[in-house]
N, C-alpha and C positions, 0 to 999 in steps of 0.2 A: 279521179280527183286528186289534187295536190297537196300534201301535207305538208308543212313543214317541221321537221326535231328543230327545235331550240337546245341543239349540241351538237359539238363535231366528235364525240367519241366515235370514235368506228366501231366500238362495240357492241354500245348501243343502238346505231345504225342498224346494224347487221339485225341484230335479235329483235327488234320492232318492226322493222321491214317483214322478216317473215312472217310477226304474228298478223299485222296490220295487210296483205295482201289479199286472203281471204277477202277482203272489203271491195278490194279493187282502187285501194289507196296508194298511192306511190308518196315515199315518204323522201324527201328530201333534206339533207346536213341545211343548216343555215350558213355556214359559212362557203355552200355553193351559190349562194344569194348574195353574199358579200356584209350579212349583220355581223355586229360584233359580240363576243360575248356579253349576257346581260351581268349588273352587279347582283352579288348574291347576298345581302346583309341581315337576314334572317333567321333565326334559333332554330325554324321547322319547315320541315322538306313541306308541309304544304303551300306555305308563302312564299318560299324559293321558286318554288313547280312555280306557281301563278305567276312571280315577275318574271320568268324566264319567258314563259307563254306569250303574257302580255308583251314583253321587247319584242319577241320576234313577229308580233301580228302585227306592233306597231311600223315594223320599218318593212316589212314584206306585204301586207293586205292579203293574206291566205291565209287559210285554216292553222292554226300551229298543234301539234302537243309538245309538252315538253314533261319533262323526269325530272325529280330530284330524289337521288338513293341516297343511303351508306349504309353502315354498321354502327348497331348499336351495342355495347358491351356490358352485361348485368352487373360485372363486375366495378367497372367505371361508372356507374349511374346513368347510361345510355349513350356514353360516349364513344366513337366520337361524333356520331349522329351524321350533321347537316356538314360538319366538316374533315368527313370522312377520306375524300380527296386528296386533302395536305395534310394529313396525319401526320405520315412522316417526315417534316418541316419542323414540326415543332422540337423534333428527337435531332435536328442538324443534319437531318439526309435533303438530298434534293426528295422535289416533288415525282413520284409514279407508284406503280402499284407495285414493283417489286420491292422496294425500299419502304411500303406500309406495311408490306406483310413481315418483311423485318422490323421494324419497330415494334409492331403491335406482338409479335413473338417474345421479341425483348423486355416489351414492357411487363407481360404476361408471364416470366418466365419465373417458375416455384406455386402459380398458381392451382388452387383447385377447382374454382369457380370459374368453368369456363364458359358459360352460358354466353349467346349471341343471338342476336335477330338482324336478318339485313333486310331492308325496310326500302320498296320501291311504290314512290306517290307519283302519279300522272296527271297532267293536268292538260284538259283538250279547251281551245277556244276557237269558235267561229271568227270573230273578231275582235281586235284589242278590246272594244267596251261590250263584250258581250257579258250579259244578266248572269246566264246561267252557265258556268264553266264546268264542262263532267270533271268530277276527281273521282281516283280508281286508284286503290292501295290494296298492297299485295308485300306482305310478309312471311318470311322464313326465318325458325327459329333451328337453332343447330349447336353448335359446339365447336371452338376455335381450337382445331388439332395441334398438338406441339409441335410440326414441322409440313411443310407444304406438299403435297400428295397432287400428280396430274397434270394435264398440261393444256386441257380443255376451258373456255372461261377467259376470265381477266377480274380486275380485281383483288378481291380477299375467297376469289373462288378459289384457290387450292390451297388453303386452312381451312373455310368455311364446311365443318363436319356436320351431312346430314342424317341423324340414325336409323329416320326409315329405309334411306339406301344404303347404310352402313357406308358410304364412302364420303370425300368430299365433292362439291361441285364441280372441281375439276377433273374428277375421277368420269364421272358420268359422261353416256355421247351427248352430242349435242344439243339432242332434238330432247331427251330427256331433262335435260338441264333445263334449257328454255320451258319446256310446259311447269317445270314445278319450282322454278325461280321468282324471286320476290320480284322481279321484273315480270316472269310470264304470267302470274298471277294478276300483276296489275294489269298486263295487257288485252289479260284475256277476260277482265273485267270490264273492261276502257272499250274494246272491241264490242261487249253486249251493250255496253252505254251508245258507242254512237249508231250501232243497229236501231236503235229504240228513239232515238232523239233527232238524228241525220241523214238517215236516211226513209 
């Protein structure tokens, strides 16, 4: 069966494909489909997850899931949450992930409170008006290291310090990252949701 991400990260791509093959799901970018990004104007990765879903079931007629992650900061009051993405915009860097992890270091920097959770919500729909949309959330809480460790990942994975592995997520191989990331968590939730409801 056909999935389609409602994303073109290739990151995501990549770590959802494997958890989702167990199924015998083949998950496809939406922008091999030719959608366009949906708008994101939402406070919460669950509303964001569902209009991203809903665009892409609308303009493909196939099953969709779609993600909305980021980092959330104790320190910040949970920021920058849903708009995790462009973090580093607002500090005058361009947009990616290397330019957040400097931001978020710079902004961090004298801190003692370094508490973090990176927060990954899923959202699966049969169809754009489907009733009942699985959602499947998967958090990891950890500790933003004062300098970026690893080269495994993307993202705020090479700050993102987890202490049960004593390293960061970019520290860790790959296969290990994926089963205990706030991504693999959701997926491997999401995975027993559509076992139970789709198949």
């Amino acid at each position: 069966m056909k999935i389609v991400l409602a994303s073109n990260n290739p990151g995501k791509l990549a770590e959802l494909q494997a958890m989702f093959a167990p199924l015998g799901f083949e998950l496809i970018p939406q922008g091999s489909l030719g959608i366009p990004e949906a708008p994101e104007p939402f406070h919460t990765f669950i509303e964001n997850a569902l209009a991203k879903a809903r665009h892409a079931a609308q303009h493909s007629a196939l099953p969709v899931v779609a993600d909305d992650a980021g980092l959330c900061v104790d320190a910040f009051g949970g920021l920058p949450g849903v708009q995790t993405a462009y973090y580093a915009t607002q500090f005058g860097y361009p947009k990616g992930d290397n330019n957040n992890v400097r931001a978020l270091l710079e902004q961090m920097q004298g801190m003692d409170n370094r508490r973090a959770a990176l927060v990954s919500t899923l959202v699966a729909l049969r169809s754009p008006d489907d009733p009942e949309p699985l959602v499947a959330v998967g958090r990891v809480v950890g500790d933003i290291a004062r300098e970026p460790m690893g080269n495994n990942g993307f993202g705020f994975d090479p700050v993102m310090f987890i202490p049960e592995f004593g390293q960061t997520f970019a520290q860790l191989p790959v296969e290990v990252k994926n089963a205990n990331s706030h991504r693999g968590r959701a997926a491997a939730a999401m995975v027993a949701l559509m076992r139970e409801r789709w198949l």
